[in-house]
C-alpha positions as CSV (number, residue, x, y, z in Angstrom):
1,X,150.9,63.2,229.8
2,X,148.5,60.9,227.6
3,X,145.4,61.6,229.4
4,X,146.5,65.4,230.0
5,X,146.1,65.6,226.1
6,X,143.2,63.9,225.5
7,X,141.3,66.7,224.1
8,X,142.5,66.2,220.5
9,X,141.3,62.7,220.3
10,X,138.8,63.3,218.2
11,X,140.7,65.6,215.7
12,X,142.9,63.3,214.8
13,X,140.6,60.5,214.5
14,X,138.7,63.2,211.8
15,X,141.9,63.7,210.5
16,X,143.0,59.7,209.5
17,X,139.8,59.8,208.2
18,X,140.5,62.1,205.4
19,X,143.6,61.0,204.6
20,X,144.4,59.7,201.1
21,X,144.6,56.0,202.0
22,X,143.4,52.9,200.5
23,X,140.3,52.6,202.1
24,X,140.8,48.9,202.7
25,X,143.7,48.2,205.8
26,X,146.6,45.9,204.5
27,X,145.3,43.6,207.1
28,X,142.0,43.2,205.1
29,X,143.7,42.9,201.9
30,X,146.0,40.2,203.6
31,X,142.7,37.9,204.5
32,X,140.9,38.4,201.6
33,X,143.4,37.6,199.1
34,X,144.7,33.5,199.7
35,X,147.4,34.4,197.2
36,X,149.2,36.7,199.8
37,X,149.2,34.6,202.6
38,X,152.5,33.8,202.6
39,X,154.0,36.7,201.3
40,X,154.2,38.7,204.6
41,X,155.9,36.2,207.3
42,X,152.9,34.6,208.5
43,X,150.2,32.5,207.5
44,X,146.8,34.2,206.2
45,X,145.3,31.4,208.5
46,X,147.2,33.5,211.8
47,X,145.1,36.6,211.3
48,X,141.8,34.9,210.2
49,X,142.0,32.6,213.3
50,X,143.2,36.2,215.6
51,X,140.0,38.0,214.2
52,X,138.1,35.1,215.3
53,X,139.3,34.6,218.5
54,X,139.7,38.5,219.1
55,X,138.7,40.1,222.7
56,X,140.1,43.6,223.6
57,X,142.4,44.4,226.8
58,X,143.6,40.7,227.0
59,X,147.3,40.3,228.3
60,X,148.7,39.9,224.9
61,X,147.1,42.6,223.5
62,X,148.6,45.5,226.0
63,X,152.0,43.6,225.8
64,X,152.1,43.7,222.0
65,X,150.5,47.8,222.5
66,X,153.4,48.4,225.1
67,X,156.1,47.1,222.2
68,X,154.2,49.2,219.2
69,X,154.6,52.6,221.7
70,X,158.0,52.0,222.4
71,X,159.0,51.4,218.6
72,X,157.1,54.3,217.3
73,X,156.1,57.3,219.8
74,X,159.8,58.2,221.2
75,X,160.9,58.4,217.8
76,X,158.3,60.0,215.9
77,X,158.1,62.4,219.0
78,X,161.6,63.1,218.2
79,X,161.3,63.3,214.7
80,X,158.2,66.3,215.1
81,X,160.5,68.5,217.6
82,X,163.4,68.7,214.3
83,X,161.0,68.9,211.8
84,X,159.9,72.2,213.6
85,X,163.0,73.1,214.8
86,X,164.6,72.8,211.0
87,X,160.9,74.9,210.0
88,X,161.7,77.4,212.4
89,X,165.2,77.8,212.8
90,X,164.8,80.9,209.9
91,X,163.9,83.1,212.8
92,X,166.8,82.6,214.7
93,X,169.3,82.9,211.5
94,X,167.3,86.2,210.6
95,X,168.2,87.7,214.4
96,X,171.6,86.8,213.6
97,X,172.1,88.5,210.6
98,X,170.7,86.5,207.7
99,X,168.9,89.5,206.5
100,X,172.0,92.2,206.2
101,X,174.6,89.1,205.2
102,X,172.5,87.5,201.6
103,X,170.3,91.3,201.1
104,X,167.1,90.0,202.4
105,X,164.2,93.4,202.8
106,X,161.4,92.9,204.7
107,X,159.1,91.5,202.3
108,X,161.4,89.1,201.1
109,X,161.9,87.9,204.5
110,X,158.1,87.1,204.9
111,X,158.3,85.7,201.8
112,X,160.2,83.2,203.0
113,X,157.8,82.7,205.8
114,X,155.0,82.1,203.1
115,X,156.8,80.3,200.7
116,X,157.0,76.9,202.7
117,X,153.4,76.8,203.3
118,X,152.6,77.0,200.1
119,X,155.1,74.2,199.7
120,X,153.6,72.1,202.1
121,X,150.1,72.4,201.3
122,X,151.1,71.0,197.3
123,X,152.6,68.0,198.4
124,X,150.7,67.0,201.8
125,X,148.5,64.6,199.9
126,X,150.7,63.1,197.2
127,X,153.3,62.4,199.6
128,X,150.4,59.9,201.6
129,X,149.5,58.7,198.4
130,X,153.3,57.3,198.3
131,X,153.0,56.2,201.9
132,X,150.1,54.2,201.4
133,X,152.4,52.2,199.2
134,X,156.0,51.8,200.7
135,X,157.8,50.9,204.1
136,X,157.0,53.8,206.4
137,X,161.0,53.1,208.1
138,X,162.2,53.9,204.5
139,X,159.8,57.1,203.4
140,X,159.8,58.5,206.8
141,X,163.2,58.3,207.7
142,X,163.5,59.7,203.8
143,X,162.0,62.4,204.1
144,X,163.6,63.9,207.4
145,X,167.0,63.2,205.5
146,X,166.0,65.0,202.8
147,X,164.8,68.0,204.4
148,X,168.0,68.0,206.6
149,X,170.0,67.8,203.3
150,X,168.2,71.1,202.4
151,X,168.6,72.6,205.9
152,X,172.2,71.6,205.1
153,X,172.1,73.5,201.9
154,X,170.6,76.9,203.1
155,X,174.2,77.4,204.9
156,X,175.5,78.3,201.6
157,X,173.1,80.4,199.7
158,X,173.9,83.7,198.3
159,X,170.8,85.1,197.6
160,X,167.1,85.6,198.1
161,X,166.6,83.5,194.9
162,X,168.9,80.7,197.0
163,X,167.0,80.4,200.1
164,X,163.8,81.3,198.7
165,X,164.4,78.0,196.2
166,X,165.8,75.6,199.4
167,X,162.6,77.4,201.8
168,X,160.0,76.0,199.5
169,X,161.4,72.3,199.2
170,X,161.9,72.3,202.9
171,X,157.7,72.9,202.7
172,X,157.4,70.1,200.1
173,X,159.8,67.4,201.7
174,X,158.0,68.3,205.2
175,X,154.7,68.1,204.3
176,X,154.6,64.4,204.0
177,X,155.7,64.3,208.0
178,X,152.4,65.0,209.9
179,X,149.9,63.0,207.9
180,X,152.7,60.7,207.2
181,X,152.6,60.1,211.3
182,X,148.9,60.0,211.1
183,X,148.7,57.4,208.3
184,X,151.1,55.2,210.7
185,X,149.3,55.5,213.9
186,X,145.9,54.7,212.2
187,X,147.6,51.2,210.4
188,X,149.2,49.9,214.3
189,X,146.0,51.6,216.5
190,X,142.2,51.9,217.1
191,X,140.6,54.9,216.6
192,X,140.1,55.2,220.0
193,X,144.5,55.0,221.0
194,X,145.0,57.5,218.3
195,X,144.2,60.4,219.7
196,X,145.8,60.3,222.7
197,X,149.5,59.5,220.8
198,X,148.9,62.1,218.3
199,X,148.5,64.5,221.2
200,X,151.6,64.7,222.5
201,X,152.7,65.8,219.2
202,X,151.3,69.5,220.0
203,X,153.9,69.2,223.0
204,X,156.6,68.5,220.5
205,X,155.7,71.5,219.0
206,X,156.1,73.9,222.0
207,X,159.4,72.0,223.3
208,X,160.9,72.4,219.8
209,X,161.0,76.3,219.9
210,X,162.5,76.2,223.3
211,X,164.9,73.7,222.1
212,X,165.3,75.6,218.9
213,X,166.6,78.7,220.8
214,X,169.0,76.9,223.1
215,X,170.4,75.4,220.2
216,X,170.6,78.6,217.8
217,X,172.1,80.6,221.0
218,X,174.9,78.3,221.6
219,X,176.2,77.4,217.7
220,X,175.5,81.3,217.3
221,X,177.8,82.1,219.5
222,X,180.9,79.6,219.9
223,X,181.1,79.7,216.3
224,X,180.6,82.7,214.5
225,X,183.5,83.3,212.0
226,X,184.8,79.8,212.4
227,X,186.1,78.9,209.0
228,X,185.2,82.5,207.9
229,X,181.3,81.1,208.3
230,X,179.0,83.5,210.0
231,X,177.1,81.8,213.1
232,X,173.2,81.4,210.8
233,X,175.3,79.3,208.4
234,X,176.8,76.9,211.0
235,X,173.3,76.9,212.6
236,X,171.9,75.5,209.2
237,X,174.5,72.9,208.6
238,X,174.8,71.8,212.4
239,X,171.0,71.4,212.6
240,X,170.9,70.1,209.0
241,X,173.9,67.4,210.3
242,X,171.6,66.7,213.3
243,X,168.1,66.0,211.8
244,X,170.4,63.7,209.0
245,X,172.1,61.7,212.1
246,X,168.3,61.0,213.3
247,X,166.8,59.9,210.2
248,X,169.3,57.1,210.0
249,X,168.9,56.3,213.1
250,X,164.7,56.2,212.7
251,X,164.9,54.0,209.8
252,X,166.2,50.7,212.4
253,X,164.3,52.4,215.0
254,X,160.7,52.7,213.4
255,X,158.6,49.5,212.7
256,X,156.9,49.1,209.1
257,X,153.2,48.0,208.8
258,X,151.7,45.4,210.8
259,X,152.4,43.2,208.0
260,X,155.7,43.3,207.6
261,X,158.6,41.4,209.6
262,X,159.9,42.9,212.7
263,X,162.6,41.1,215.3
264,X,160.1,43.0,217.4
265,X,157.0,41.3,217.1
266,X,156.8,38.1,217.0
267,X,154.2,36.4,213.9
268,X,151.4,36.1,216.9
269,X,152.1,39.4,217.5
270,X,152.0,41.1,214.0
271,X,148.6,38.6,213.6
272,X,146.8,40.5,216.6
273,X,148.0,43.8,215.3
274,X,145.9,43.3,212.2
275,X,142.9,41.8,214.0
276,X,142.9,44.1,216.2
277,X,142.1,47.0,213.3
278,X,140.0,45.3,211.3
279,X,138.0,44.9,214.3
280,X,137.5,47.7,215.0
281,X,136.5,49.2,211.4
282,X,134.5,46.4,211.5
283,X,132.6,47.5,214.7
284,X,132.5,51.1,213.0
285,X,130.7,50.3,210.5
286,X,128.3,47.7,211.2
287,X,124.9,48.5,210.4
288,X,125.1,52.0,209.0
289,X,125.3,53.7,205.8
290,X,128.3,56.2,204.7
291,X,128.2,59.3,202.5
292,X,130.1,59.4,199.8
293,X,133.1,61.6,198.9
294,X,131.2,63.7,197.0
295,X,127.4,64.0,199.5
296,X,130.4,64.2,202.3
297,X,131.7,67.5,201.1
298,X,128.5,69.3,200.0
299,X,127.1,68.2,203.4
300,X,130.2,69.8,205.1
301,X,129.7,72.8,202.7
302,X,126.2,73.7,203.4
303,X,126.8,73.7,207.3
304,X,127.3,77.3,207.9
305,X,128.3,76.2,211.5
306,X,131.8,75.2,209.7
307,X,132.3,78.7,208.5
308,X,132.1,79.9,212.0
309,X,134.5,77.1,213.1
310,X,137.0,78.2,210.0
311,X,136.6,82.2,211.5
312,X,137.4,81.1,215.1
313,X,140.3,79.1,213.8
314,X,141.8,81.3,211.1
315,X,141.7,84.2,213.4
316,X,143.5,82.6,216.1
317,X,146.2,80.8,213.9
318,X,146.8,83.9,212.2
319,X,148.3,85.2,215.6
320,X,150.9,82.2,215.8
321,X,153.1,84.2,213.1
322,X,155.2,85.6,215.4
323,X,156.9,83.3,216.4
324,X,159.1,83.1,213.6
325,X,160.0,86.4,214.3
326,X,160.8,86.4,218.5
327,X,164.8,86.3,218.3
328,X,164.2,89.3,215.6
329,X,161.3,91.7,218.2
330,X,163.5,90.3,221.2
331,X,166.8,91.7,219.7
332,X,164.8,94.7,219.3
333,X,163.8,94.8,222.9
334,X,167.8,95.2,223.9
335,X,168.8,91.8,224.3
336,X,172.1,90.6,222.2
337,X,172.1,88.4,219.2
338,X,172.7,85.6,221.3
339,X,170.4,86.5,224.2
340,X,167.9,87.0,222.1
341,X,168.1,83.4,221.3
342,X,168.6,81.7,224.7
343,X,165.1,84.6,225.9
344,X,163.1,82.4,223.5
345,X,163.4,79.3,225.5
346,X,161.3,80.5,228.7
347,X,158.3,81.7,225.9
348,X,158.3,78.0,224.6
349,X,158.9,76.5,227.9
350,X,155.6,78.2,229.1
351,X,153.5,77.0,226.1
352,X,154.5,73.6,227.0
353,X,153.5,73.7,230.4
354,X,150.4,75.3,229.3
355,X,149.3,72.8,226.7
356,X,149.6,69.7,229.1
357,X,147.3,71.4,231.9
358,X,144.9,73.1,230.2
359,X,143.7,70.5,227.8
360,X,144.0,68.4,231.3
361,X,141.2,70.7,232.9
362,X,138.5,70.6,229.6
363,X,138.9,67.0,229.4
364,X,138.1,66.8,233.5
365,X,135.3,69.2,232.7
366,X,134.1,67.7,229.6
367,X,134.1,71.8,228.2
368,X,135.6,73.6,225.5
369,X,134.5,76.7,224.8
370,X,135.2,78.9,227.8
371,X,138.5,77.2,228.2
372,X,139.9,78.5,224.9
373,X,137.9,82.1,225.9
374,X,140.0,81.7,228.9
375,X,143.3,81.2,226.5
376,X,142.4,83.6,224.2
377,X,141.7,86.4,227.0
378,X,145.2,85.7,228.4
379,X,146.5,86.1,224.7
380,X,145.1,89.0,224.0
381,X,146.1,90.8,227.7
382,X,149.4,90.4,226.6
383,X,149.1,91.2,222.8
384,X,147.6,94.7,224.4
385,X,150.4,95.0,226.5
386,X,153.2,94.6,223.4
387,X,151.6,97.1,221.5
388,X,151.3,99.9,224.7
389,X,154.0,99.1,227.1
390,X,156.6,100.1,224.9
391,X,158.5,101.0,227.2
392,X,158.6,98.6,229.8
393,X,160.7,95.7,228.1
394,X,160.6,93.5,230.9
395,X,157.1,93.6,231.5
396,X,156.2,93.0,227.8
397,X,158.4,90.0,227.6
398,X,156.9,88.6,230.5
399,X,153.7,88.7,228.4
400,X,155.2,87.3,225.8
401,X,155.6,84.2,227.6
402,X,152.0,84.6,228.5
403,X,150.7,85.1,224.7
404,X,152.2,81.4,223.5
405,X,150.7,80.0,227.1
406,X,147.6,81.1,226.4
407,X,147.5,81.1,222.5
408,X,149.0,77.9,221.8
409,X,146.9,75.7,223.5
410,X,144.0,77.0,221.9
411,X,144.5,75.7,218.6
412,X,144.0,71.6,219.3
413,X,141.3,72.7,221.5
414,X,139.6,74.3,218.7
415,X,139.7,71.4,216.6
416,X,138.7,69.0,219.0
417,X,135.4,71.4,219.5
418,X,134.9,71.3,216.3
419,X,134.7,67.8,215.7
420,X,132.9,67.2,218.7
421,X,129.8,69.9,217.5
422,X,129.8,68.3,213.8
423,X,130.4,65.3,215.3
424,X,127.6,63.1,213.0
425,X,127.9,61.9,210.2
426,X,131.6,60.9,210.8
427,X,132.3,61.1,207.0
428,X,130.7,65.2,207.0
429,X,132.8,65.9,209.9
430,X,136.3,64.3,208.4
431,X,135.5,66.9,205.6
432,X,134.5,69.6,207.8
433,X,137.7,69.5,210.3
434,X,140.2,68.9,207.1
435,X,138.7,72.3,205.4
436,X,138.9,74.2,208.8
437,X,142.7,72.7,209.4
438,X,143.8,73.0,206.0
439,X,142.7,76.9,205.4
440,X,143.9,77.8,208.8
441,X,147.1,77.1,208.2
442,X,146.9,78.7,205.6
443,X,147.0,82.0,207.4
444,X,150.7,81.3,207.8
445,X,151.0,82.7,204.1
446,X,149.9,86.3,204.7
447,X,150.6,86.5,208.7
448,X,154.2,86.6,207.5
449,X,153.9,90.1,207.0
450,X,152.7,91.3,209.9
451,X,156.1,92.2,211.3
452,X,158.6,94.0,208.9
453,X,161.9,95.2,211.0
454,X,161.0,98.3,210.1
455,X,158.3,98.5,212.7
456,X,161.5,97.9,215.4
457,X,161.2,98.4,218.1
458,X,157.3,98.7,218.6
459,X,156.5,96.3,215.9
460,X,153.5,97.9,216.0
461,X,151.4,96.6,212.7
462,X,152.3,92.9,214.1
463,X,150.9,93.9,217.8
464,X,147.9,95.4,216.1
465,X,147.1,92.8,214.0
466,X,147.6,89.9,216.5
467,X,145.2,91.8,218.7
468,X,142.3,92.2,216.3
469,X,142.3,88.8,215.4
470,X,142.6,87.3,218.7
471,X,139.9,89.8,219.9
472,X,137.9,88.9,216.6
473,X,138.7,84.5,217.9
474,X,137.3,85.4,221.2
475,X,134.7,87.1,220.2
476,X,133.2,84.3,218.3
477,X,134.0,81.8,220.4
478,X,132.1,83.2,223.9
479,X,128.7,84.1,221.2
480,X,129.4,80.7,219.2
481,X,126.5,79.1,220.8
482,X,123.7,82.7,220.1
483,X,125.6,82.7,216.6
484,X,124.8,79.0,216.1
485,X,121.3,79.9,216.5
486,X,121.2,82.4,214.8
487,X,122.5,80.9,211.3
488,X,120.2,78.7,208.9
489,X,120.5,75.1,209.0
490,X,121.3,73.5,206.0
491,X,121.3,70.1,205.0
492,X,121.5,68.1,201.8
493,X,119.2,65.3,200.8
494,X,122.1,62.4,201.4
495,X,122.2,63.4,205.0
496,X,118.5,63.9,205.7
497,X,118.0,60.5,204.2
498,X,120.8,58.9,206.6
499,X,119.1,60.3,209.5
500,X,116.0,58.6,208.7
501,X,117.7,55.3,208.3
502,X,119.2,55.8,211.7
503,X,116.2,56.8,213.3
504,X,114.5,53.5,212.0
């Protein structure tokens, strides 16, 4: 499944880049500074001599990589499918009755959509800034209590005011999650291992909605009315319970940073680990000049080819909205409350299987662009067919499935595109795919109300919109290249000058 995924390599590398880390690894700060030598379990003399002595693919080396996977992908794998089932799991409630039970109208309902992105883009970098500086097993494992506590607490509110409060700190506790993972993988890996790890998070994603509605349709079900609790609530507290019961068990499951003690790595072991980053920032770096923060951003900023990047993105991750609404259109469609649930499951199932092979088939092909035209076409077939087949329930849910196959695994193709086409300098292009991530997801915020209940059971403003911006996507992407052309070419002073260095 690694390789299948490979594709978003270099988006995540971008991504670790812009980070807010120390820019100094704990392993550097552990050689440098003779007075922590012995604070961390090991000589300073262990990773001084390990850099030395350092040659990549040895024995040791894929032993000590085989132990790091084992103690951090399963679980943070894990960890990624409940954060997004906890994120999600609003849709389900609402097709069970949320709504009609606390007073919920439309607007408020996409409101509640909005309100945890907003949530999660004010604390995404504050909550790395505390990373940077405690025990990942601890913060981590925190966090994903936390947010189950507030999962938890959402099975009592009594109002819109109540879940609206417990909707944005679910946003702000979760936003530490993602580039919390990313923060971890780039202290235990090269940049050239991150990629592939961080890429089976996108399956996480897809699994977790199919698991979200096999879940919600079974607690929805055997429990409504137990203890005079409708089913949403039990929903709330059982998957609230659940993500609690696997925080714990992530905090002795999760290893800390390379420097600290493990029963799972022995002293050599933890030595190597270090070596084996510094080594490679070293080899990143050798020789060249970087752009600052500040010539880093206006050289991202005057590249009109980002723009285009942010259109194609923004467009097509405006379309993902509905899937916090599919119990609610599926209900709609004639299935049962709890039918609707369990009808989710083949949708998600098909994005899954989608994402491993198509990202398979651009990495074989070394090609991007027409395979997301080919995703997008798919998309928008069946976002045409939701908004005219009215009629014809069976066929539009079978398009349905066919919308997440092929819009889903557009998005980390998108990404990787981008950084590969403002691939140099590698400081501009950490900018450049941070500003095109962070405002596309901000589309989450006003895609919320692209599907009021009102519009059952032709949803048609949602259908309309979803085409027009996946039609506007693949329109840019197939003329990206004449566009490109097309646009002025900017650059700034900083980065004509590095040019000229590396041309010397």
């Amino acid at each position: 499944m690694e390789s299948s995924l490979d594709d978003a390599k270099d988006f995540s590398k971008t991504q670790v880049d812009t980070l807010a880390v120390p820019d100094i690894h704990i392993g550097q700060v552990i050689v440098q500074d003779a007075s922590l030598h012995g604070q961390y379990g090991f000589p300073g003399d262990d990773v001084e001599s390990a850099l030395r002595q350092y040659a990549p693919n040895t024995e040791l080396e894929k032993k000590t990589l085989r132990k790091v996977d084992l103690s951090l992908i399963p679980m943070l794998w894990l960890m990624c499918v409940m954060a997004y089932v906890d994120r999600n799991n609003i849709g389900n409630a609402n097709a069970a009755g949320m709504s009609e039970d606390i007073g919920l109208s439309d607007n408020q309902y996409a409101l509640l959509i909005s309100i945890f992105f907003i949530g999660y883009l004010v604390w995404e970098v504050p909550s790395n800034m505390i990373l940077a500086r405690v025990r990942p097993s601890w913060y981590i494992s925190g966090l994903m209590a936390a947010w189950g506590a507030v999962c938890c607490a959402m099975s009592k509110v009594r109002n819109s005011r109540d879940i609206l409060v417990c909707r944005f700190f679910l946003g702000v506790i979760e936003a530490g999650f993602f580039p919390g993972v990313l923060y971890i993988m780039s202290c235990w890996y090269k940049r050239n291992e991150i990629g592939k790890r961080f890429s089976l998070f996108y399956t996480a994603i897809c699994f977790a909605g199919a698991a979200a509605g096999l879940i919600a349709g079974a607690v929805i079900s055997g429990l409504e009315g137990t203890r005079g609790m409708a089913g949403w609530r039990w929903l709330f507290l059982i998957e609230g319970l659940v993500t609690i019961g696997v925080a714990i068990v992530a905090k002795f499951i999760l290893i800390d940073y390379p420097h600290i003690p493990t029963k799972r790595l022995t002293s050599q072991e933890r030595a190597l680990c270090i070596a084996r980053i510094m080594h490679d920032k070293q080899e990143s770096e050798v020789g060249r000049k970087k752009l600052t923060v500040w010539q880093s951003f206006k050289a991202a900023v005057v590249d009109l080819r980002m723009y285009l990047f942010i259109a194609v993105y923004i467009t097509q991750n405006s379309s993902t909205s509905i899937s916090y609404f599919f119990p609610t259109v599926l209900k709609s469609m004639g299935y049962t409350g709890t039918s609707a649930q369990w009808m989710t499951v083949p949708i998600w199932a098909t994005g899954t299987a989608v994402l491993i092979v198509l990202p398979l088939t651009s990495d074989r092909y070394v090609e991007r662009r027409w395979h997301i035209v080919g995703g997008l076409t798919v998309a928008w077939i069946s976002a045409v067919v939701g908004l005219t087949l009215t009629g014809h329930d069976k066929v539009r849910y079978a398009f349905m499935c066919l919308y997440i196959g092929g819009l889903y695994p557009t998005a980390p193709l998108i990404l990787s595109w981008a950084s590969e086409t403002l691939s140099l300098p590698a400081e501009k292009r950490a900018v450049a795919i941070a500003i095109t991530n962070s405002v596309g997801a901000s589309s989450a915020i006003y895609a919320s109300y692209f599907w009021p209940k009102s519009d059952a059971p032709r949803y048609t403003t949602g259908f309309a919109c979803v085409t027009a911006f996946i039609g506007t996507s693949l329109i840019l992407t197939a003329l990206f290249p004449v566009i490109a052309r097309i646009l002025p070419k900017y650059t700034t002073k900083a980065e004509r000058e590095l040019e000229i260095e590396h041309d010397r």
